[in-house]
C-alpha positions, 0 to 999 in steps of 0.5 A, spaced: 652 955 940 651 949 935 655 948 930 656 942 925 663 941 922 667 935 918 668 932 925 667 924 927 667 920 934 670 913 934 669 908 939 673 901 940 668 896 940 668 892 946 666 899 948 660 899 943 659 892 945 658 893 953 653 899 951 648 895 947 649 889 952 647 894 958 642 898 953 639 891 953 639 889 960 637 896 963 629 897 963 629 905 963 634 909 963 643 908 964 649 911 964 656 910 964 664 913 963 668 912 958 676 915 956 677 919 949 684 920 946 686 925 942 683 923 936 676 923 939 677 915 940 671 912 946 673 906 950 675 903 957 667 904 959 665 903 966 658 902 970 658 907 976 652 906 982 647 909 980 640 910 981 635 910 974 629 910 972 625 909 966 626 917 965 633 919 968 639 916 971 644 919 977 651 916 978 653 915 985 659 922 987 662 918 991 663 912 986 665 917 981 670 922 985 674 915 987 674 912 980 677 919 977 682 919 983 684 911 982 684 912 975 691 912 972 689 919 966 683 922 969 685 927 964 682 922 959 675 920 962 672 925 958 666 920 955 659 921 958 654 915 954 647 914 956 640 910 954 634 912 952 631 905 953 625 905 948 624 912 947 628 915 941 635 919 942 636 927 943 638 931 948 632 931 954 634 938 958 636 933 963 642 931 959 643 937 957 644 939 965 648 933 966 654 936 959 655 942 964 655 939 969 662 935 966 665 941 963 672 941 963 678 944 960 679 940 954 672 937 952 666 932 953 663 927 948 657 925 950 653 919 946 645 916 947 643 910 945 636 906 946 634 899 946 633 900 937 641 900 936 640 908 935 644 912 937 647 920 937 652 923 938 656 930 940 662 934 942 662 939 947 668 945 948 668 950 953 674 953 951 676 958 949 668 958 946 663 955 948 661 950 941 657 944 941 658 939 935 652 936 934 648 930 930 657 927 929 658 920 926 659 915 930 664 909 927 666 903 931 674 901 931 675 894 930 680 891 934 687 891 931 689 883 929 695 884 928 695 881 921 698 887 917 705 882 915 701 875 914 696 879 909 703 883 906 706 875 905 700 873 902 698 878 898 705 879 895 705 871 893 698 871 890 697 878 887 699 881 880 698 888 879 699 890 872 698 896 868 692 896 863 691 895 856 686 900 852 685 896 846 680 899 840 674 897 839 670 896 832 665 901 834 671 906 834 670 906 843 676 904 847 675 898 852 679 897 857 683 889 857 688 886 861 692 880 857 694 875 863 702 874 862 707 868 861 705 862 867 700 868 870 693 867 871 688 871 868 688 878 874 683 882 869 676 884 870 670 880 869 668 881 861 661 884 860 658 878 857 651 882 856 655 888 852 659 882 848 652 878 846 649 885 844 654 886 838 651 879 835 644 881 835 
């Protein structure tokens, strides 16, 4: 059953970025994993061997079993990403056997791309239903520059915030006006020039 609801996928961008820069080296197909946390975030994407064509992709077992058993939280590794190289991005029966081939207990975000920087992505659950969340939006997590208290220092040292004045106009309307105080700049809106020279025609 496919279902859409108010749900979204996240991914980190250096994971994004390693995605299209693989995309961009594969002449056909590719396929990686990746980890997801509980608020659906995709990141840590990692190549396995694997044997691709321009229609297909199919990692190496081996290659995969010793990943997730070296993986510190193979819990986690619940992300399967792909290319379409030039075709366009849908689920191709093949990409369909392989999402059931990764069914676990908790779920699987799978994410297809192609070489046009087009992409889809989806949820799947298998318990206690069986449900596909489709056609979900994909946003890219910027990184964290850790500048929240530079920002906070600066905006406290150059910005005043201060409650509007509605002042009467002569045409019986309202216009919204923000007098600048004693020994502070101006912090009001851009006066509407147009509407203003209007009145002298």
């Amino acid at each position: 059953m496919k279902v859409k609801q108010n749900l979204r996928v996240r991914i980190d961008a250096d994971a994004m970025e390693r995605i299209w820069h693989w995309t961009d080296l594969a002449t056909g197909e590719f396929s990686c994993l990746g980890t997801v946390t509980e608020d659906m975030l995709v990141g840590g994407v990692q190549l396995f061997d694997q044997i691709c064509t321009a229609a297909s992709t199919e990692l190496d077992q081996e290659a995969l079993a010793k990943f997730l058993v070296t993986h510190p939280a193979p819990q986690n590794v619940r992300a399967w990403v792909h290319s379409h190289a030039r075709l366009g991005v849908f689920w191709s029966q093949q990409d369909e056997a392989c999402i059931e081939g990764l069914a676990n207990d908790q779920c699987l975000v799978s994410i297809v791309v192609n070489k046009k920087r087009e992409f889809k992505a989806r949820i799947d659950v298998w318990q206690p239903f069986r449900l596909t969340f489709d056609d979900l939006p994909l946003e890219i997590r910027l990184p964290d520059q850790n500048l929240r208290d530079e920002c906070e220092r600066l905006f406290n040292a150059h910005v005043v915030e201060v409650a509007p004045v509605l002042m009467p106009d002569w045409r019986g309307g309202v216009r919204q006006h923000q007098p600048p105080q004693q020994g502070q700049p101006y912090r009001g809106g851009w006066p509407d020039f147009d509407d203003d020279l209007a009145d002298w025609r």
